[in-house]
ZAGUBA-373651 format. One record per residue (C-alpha): residue in one letter; z, y, x. Coordinates in nm, 3 decimals, m for minus. Each point is the difference from the previous one (the first is absolute). Last residue first. Layout:
N
('A',(Z,Y,X))
...
This chain:
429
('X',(10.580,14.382,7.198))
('X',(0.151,0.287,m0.113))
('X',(0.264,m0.057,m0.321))
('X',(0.082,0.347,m0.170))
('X',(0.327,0.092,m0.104))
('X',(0.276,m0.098,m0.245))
('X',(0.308,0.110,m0.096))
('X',(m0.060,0.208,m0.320))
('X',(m0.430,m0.062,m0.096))
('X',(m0.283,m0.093,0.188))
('X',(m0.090,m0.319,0.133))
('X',(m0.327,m0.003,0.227))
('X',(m0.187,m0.324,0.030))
('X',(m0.341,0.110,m0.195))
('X',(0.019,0.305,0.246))
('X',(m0.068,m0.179,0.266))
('X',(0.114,0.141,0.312))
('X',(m0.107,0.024,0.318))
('X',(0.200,0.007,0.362))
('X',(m0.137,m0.274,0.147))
('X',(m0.292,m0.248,m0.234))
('X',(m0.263,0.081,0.247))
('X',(0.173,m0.096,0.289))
('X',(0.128,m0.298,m0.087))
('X',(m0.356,m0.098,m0.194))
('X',(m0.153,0.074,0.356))
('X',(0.221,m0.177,0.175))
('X',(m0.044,m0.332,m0.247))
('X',(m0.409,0.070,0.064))
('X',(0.099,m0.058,0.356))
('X',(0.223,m0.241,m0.031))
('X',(m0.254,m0.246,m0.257))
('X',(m0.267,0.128,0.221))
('X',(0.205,m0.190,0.322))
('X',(0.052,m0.302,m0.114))
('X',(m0.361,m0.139,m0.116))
('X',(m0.194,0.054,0.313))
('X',(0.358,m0.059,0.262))
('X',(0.033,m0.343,m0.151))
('X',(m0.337,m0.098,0.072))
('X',(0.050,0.179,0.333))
('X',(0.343,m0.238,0.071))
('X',(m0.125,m0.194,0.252))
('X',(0.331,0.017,0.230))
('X',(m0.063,0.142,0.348))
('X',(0.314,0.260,0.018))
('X',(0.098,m0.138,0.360))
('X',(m0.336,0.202,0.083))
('X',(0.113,0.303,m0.017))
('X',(m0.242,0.256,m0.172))
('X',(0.083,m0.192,m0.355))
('X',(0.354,0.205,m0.004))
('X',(m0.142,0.313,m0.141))
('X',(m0.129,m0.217,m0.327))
('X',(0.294,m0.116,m0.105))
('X',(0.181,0.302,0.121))
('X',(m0.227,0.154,m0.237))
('X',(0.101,m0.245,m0.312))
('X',(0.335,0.017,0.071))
('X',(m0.045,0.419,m0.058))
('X',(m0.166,m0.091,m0.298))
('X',(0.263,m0.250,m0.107))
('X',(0.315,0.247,0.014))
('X',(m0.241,0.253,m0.138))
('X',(m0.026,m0.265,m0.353))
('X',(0.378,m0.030,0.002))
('X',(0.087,0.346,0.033))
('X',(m0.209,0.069,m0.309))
('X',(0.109,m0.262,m0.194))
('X',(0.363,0.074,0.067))
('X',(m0.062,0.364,m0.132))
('X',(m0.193,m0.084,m0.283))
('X',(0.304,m0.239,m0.118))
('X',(0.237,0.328,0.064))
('X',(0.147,m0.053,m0.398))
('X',(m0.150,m0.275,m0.178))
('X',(m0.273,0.035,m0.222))
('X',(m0.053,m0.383,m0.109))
('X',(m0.323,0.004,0.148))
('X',(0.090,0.239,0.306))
('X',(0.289,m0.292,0.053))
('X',(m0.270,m0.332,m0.037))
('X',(m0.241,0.200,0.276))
('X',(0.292,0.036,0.216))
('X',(0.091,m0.397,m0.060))
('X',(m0.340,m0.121,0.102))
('X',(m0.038,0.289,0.283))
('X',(0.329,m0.185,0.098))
('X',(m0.223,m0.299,0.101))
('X',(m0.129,0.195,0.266))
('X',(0.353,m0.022,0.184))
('X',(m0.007,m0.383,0.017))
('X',(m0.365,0.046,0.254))
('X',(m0.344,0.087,m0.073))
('X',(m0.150,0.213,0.313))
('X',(0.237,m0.016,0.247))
('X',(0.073,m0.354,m0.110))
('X',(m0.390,m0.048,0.133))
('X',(0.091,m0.044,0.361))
('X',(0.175,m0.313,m0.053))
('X',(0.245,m0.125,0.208))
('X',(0.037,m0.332,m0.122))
('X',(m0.211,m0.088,m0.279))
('X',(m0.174,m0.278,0.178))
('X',(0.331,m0.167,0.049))
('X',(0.101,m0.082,m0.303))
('X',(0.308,m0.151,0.033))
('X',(0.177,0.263,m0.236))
('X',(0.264,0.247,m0.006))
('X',(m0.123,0.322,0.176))
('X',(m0.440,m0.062,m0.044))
('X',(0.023,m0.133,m0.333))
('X',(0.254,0.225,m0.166))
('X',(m0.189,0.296,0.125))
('X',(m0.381,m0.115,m0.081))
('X',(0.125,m0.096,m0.341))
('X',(0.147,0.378,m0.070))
('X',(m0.292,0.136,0.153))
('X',(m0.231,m0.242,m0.231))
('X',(0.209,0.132,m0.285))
('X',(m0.048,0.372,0.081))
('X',(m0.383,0.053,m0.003))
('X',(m0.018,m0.204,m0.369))
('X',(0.317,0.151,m0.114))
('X',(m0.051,0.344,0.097))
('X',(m0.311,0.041,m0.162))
('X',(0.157,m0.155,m0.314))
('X',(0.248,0.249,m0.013))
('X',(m0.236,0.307,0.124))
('X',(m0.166,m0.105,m0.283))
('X',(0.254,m0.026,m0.270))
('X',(0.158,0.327,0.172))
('X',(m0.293,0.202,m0.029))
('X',(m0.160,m0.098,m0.353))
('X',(0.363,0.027,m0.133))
('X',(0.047,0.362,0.158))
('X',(m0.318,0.094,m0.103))
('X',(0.037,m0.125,m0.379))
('X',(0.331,0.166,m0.038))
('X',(m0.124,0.265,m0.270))
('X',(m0.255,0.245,0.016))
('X',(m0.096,0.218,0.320))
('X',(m0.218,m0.236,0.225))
('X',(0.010,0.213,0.291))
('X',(0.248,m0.129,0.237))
('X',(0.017,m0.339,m0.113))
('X',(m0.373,m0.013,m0.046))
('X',(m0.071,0.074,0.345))
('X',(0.286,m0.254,0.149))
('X',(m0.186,m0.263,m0.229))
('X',(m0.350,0.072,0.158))
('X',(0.163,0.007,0.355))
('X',(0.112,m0.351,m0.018))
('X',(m0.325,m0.131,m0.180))
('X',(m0.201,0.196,0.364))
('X',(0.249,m0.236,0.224))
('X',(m0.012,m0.290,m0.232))
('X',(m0.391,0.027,0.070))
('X',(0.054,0.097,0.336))
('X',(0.140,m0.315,0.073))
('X',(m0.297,m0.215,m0.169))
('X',(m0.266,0.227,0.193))
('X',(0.154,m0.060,0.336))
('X',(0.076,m0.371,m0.077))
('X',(m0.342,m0.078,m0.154))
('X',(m0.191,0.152,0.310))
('X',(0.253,m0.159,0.229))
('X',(m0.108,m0.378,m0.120))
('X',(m0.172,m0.132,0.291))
('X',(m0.043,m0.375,0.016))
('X',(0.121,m0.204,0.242))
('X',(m0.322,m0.199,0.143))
('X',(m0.175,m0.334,m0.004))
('X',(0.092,0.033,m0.423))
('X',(0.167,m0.315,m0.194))
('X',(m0.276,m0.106,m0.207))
('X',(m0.075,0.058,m0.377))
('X',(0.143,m0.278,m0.193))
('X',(m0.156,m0.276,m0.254))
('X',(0.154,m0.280,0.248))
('X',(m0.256,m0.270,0.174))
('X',(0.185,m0.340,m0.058))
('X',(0.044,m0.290,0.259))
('X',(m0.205,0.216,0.222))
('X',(m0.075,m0.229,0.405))
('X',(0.078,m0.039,0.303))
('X',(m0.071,m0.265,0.262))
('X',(0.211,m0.094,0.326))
('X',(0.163,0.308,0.105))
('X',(0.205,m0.057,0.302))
('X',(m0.300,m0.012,0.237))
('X',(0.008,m0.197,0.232))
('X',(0.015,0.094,0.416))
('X',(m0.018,m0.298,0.205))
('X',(0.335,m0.142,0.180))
('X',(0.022,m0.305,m0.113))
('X',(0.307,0.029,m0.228))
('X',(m0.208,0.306,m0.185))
('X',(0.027,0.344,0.191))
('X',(m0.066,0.301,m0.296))
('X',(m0.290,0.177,m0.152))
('X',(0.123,0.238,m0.250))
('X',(m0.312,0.184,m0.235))
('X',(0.097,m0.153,m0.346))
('X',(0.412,m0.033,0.052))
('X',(m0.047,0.387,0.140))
('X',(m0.185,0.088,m0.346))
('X',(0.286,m0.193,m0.236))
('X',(0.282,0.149,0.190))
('X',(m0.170,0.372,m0.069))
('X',(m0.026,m0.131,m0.409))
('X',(0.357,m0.092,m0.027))
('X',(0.134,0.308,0.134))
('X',(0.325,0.035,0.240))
('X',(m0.286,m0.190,0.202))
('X',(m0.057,0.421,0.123))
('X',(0.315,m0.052,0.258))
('X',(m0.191,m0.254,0.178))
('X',(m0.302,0.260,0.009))
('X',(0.247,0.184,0.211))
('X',(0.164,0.324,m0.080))
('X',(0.027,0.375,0.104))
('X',(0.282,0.174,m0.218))
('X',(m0.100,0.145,m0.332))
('X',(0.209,m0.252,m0.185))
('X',(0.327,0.101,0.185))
('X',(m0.078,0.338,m0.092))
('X',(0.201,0.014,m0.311))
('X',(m0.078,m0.176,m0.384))
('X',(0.099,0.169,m0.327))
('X',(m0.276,0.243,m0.011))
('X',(m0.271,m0.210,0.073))
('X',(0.125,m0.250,m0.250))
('X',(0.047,0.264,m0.252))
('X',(m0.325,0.151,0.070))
('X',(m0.195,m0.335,m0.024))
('X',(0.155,m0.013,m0.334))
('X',(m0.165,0.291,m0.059))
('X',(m0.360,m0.111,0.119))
('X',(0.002,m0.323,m0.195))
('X',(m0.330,m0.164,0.125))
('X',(0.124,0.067,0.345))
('X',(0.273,m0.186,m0.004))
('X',(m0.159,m0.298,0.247))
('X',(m0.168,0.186,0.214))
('X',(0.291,0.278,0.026))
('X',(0.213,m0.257,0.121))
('X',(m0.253,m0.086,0.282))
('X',(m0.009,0.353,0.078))
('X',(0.390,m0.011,0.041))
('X',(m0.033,m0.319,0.219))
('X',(m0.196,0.216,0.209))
('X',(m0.374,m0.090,0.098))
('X',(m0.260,m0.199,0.136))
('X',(0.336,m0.172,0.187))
('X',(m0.012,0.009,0.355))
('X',(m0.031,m0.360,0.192))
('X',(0.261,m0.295,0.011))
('X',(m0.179,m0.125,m0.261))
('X',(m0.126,m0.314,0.214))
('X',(0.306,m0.070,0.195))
('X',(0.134,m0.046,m0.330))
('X',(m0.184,m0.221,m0.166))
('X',(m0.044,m0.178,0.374))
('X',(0.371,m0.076,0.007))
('X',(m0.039,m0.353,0.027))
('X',(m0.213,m0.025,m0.385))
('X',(0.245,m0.181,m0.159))
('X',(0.231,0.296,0.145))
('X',(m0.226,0.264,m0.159))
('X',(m0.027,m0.150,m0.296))
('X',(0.353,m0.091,m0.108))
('X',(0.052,0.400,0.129))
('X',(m0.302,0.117,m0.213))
('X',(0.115,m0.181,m0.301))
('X',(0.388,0.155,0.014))
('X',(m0.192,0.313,0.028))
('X',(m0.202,m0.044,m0.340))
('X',(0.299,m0.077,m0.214))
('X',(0.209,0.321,0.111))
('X',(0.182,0.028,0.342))
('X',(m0.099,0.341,0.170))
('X',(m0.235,0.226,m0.225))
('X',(0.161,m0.034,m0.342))
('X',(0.349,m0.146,0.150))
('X',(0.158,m0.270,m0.201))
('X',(0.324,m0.163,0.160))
('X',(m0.050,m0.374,m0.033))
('X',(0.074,m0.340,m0.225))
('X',(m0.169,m0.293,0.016))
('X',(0.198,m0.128,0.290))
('X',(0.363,m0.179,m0.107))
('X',(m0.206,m0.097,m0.367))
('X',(m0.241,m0.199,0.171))
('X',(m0.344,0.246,m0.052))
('X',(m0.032,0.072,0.337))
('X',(0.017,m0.411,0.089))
('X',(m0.318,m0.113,m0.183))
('X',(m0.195,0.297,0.154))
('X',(0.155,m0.129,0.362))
('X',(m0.146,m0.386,m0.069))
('X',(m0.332,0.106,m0.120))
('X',(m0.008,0.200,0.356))
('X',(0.068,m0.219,0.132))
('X',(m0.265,m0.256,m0.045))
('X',(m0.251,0.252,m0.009))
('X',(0.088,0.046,0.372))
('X',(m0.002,m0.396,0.061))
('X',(m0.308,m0.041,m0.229))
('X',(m0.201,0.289,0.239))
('X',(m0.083,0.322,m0.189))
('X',(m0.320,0.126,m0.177))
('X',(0.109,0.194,m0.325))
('X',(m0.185,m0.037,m0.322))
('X',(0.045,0.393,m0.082))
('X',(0.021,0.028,m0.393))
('X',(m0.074,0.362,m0.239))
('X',(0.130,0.086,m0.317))
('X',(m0.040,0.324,m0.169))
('X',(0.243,0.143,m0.264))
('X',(m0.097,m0.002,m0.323))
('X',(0.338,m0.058,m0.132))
('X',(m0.083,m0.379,m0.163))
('X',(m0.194,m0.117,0.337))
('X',(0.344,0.104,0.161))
('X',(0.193,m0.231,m0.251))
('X',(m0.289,m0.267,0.039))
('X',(0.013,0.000,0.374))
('X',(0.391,m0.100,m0.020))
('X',(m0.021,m0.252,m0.296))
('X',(m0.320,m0.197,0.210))
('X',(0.218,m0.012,0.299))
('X',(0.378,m0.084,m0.126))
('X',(0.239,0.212,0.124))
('X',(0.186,0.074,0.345))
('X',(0.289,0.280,0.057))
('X',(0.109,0.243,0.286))
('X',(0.256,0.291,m0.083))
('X',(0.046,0.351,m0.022))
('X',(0.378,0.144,0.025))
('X',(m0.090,0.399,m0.070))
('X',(0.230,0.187,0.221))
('X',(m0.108,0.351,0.005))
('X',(0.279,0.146,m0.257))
('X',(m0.226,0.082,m0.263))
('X',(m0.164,m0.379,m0.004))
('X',(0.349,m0.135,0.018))
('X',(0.088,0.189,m0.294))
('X',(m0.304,m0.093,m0.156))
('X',(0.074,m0.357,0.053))
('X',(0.355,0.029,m0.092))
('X',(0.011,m0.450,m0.070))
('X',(m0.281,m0.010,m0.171))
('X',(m0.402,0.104,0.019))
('X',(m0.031,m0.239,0.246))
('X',(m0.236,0.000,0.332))
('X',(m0.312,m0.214,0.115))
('X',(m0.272,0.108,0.298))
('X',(0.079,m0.301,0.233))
('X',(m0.284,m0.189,m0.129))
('X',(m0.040,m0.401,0.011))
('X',(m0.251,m0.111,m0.214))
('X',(0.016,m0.444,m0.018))
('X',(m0.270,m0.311,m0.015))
('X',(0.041,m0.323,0.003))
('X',(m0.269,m0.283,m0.017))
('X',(0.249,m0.248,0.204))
('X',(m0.266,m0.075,0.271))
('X',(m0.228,0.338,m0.032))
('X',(0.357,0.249,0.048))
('X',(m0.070,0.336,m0.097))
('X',(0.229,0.350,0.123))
('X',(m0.133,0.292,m0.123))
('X',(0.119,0.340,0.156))
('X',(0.062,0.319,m0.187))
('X',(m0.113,0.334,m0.011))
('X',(0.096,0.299,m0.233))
('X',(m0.171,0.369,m0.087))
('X',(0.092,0.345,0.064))
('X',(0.029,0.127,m0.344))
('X',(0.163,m0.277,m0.149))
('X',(0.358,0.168,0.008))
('X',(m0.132,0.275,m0.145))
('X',(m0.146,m0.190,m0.340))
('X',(m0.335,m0.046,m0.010))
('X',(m0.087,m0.233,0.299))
('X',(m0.215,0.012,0.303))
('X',(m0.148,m0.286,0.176))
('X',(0.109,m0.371,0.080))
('X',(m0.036,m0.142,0.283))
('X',(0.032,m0.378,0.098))
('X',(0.017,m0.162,0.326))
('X',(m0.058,m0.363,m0.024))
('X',(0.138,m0.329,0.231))
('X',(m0.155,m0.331,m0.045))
('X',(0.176,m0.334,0.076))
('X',(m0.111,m0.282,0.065))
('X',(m0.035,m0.034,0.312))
('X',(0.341,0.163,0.109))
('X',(0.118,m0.358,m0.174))
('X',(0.264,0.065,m0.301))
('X',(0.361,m0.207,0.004))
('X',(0.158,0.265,0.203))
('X',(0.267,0.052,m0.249))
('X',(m0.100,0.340,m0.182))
('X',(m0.361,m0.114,0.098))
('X',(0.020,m0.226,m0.301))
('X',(0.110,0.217,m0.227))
('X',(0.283,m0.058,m0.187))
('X',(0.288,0.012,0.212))
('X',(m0.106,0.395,m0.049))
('X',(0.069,0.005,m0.381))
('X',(m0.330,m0.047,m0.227))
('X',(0.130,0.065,m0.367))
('X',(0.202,0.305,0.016))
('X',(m0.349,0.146,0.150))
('X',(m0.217,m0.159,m0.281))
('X',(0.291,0.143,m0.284))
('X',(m0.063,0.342,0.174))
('X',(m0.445,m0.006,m0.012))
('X',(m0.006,m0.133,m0.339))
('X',(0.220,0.263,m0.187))
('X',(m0.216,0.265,0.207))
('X',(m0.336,m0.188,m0.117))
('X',(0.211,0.012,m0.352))
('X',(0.037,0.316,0.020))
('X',(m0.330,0.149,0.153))
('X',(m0.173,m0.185,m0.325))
('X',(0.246,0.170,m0.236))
């Protein structure tokens, strides 16, 4: 209830202050007295949370206003998830009342930390002035991109051009790492949704990148705002970063320096369906009373199917009809794709005892295993560069154990699925 009404709070205090408002809307505030504040926020619960927020504070001494300004805002209405599915999430910019805004993140347990930032009164100035025009109803709204134009970015680029160009000119060297190591950072504490993001996404994420390209994340703008020394109007070198300091300290373990390295738990997780597989195909053949292998087989083979299949089926969709870019050519739809989903359906028919469904399933699963070699086969050329190892450790003895259950099951017969009697015949599986 408390989060609610801080929430309830927070919206009526942004209907409330319009941009005429404040008084650097209009150019009635002095660059003197004016302070402008980076804030970051850490990591969330919920998915969307996971790679933290910034914002910039805006405070006016004269007129004792104060205003958040974030560009990290987007509705739940009008086909959001469809947008969200399609690649064109409309994200948009927003401002809110201080003391509601830190409260609501104080509320989540997410970490709050403020950059004072040094910058001459005609720069600060402006700055006020542009974050009171991006949220004007003609520019508040913009095309999300998670690594490329997201609440953090649109920050960096305000920064970097209050700043002459020296934000930039300063990260102009290698990243410390991909941006797909950087994803892993921050998904790390759920290693299998880490596998469906590493799974859905192509190379373009493994590229070489700038450290300008790493401010995608709150927390890497936040370190170059602390170390950048830039040209002030008399020449001298300041430093950006005035004073800095923990609103609230967050009960959270912290973000890890490096990816972590989950292949261990992706081999041994995949051959764990892999070894369940070929335990049901074993008692289909030789349990010898009643339907209880077929059941045990199909259910699971069912289920199996659905969990490798659906993310194929996504992956497909995604990558041929959407805007999402970073699916595009993706090496990993030769080892999940819309085909694997059929497993689901194959895995339904042996259930339900339908003629040939043993048949299909076994076609299907050597269709994948020979995908799954060329898959491999085609990582000697280096056009084939995607970072799709994690991928690779859990695919691949899930195929193989699936070949082995193929193979085992050919050309046996259960005796517990034989039908005797005028017009009928044995059923082999």
């Amino acid at each position: 209830m408390k989060k609610i009404l801080i929430l309830l709070v927070m919206i009526s205090s942004q209907i409330a202050a319009q941009p005429f408002q404040v008084p650097w809307a209009d150019d009635r505030s002095d660059g003197q007295n004016l302070t402008i504040k980076l804030v970051t926020f850490g990591v969330g619960d919920d998915i969307p949370s996971w790679w933290g927020h910034t914002a910039l504070i805006v405070e006016d001494q004269e007129f004792r206003r104060s205003r958040i300004y974030n560009f990290g805002l987007f509705s739940f209405e009008d086909g959001m998830l469809f947008k969200f599915i399609m690649g064109r999430l409309i994200f948009s910019a927003g401002d809110f009342s201080v003391p509601g805004y830190l409260s609501y993140y104080k509320s989540e347990n997410r970490e709050i930390r403020i950059v004072t930032l040094n910058m001459p009164d005609d720069t600060k100035r402006k700055l006020a002035k542009k974050l009171a025009d991006a949220i004007l109803p003609v520019n508040k709204y913009y095309l999300y991109h998670h690594y490329y134009d997201n609440c953090s970015t649109r920050l960096r680029d305000l920064l970097n051009e209050c700043t002459g160009g020296a934000l930039k000119k300063e990260s102009a060297k290698p990243a410390k790492m991909s941006l797909r190591d950087h994803t892993k950072r921050y998904t790390g504490h759920s290693p299998f949704m880490e596998l469906l993001l590493m799974y859905l996404m192509n190379d373009s994420i493994d590229k070489p990148c700038a450290q300008w390209d790493e401010m995608f994340l709150p927390d890497e703008l936040e370190a170059h705002i602390l170390r950048l020394t830039y040209p002030d109007s008399t020449g001298q070198d300041s430093k950006l970063a005035k004073e800095q300091f923990t609103f609230f300290k967050a009960e959270r373990a912290p973000i890890p320096e490096d990816a972590p390295d989950h292949y261990a738990l992706m081999i041994i997780s995949g051959a764990l369906l892999a070894l369940l597989s070929f335990s049901t195909a074993w008692y289909y053949v030789y349990h010898t009373t009643g339907i209880k292998g077929r059941v045990f087989f199909g259910l699971y083979h069912s289920i199996l199917g659905f969990i490798i299949g659906l993310p194929g089926l996504g992956l497909g969709l995604m990558a041929s009809f959407t805007d999402h870019s970073v699916t595009y050519y993706n090496e990993n739809l030769l080892l999940s794709n819309p085909l694997t989903f059929l497993i689901f359906l194959a895995g339904a028919a042996i259930l339900m005892n339908k003629k040939r469904s043993l048949d299909w399933f076994k076609a299907l699963v050597y269709l994948h295993l020979i995908l799954a070699v060329i898959a491999l086969v085609i990582k000697i050329f280096p056009v084939f560069d995607q970072d799709n190892y994690m991928v690779f450790a859990f695919i691949l003895p899930v195929w193989a154990g699936l070949g082995v259950t193929a193979w085992f099951i050919s050309g046996k017969t259960n005796p517990a699925n034989q039908k005797t009697g005028s017009g009928q015949s044995s059923i082999r599986i």
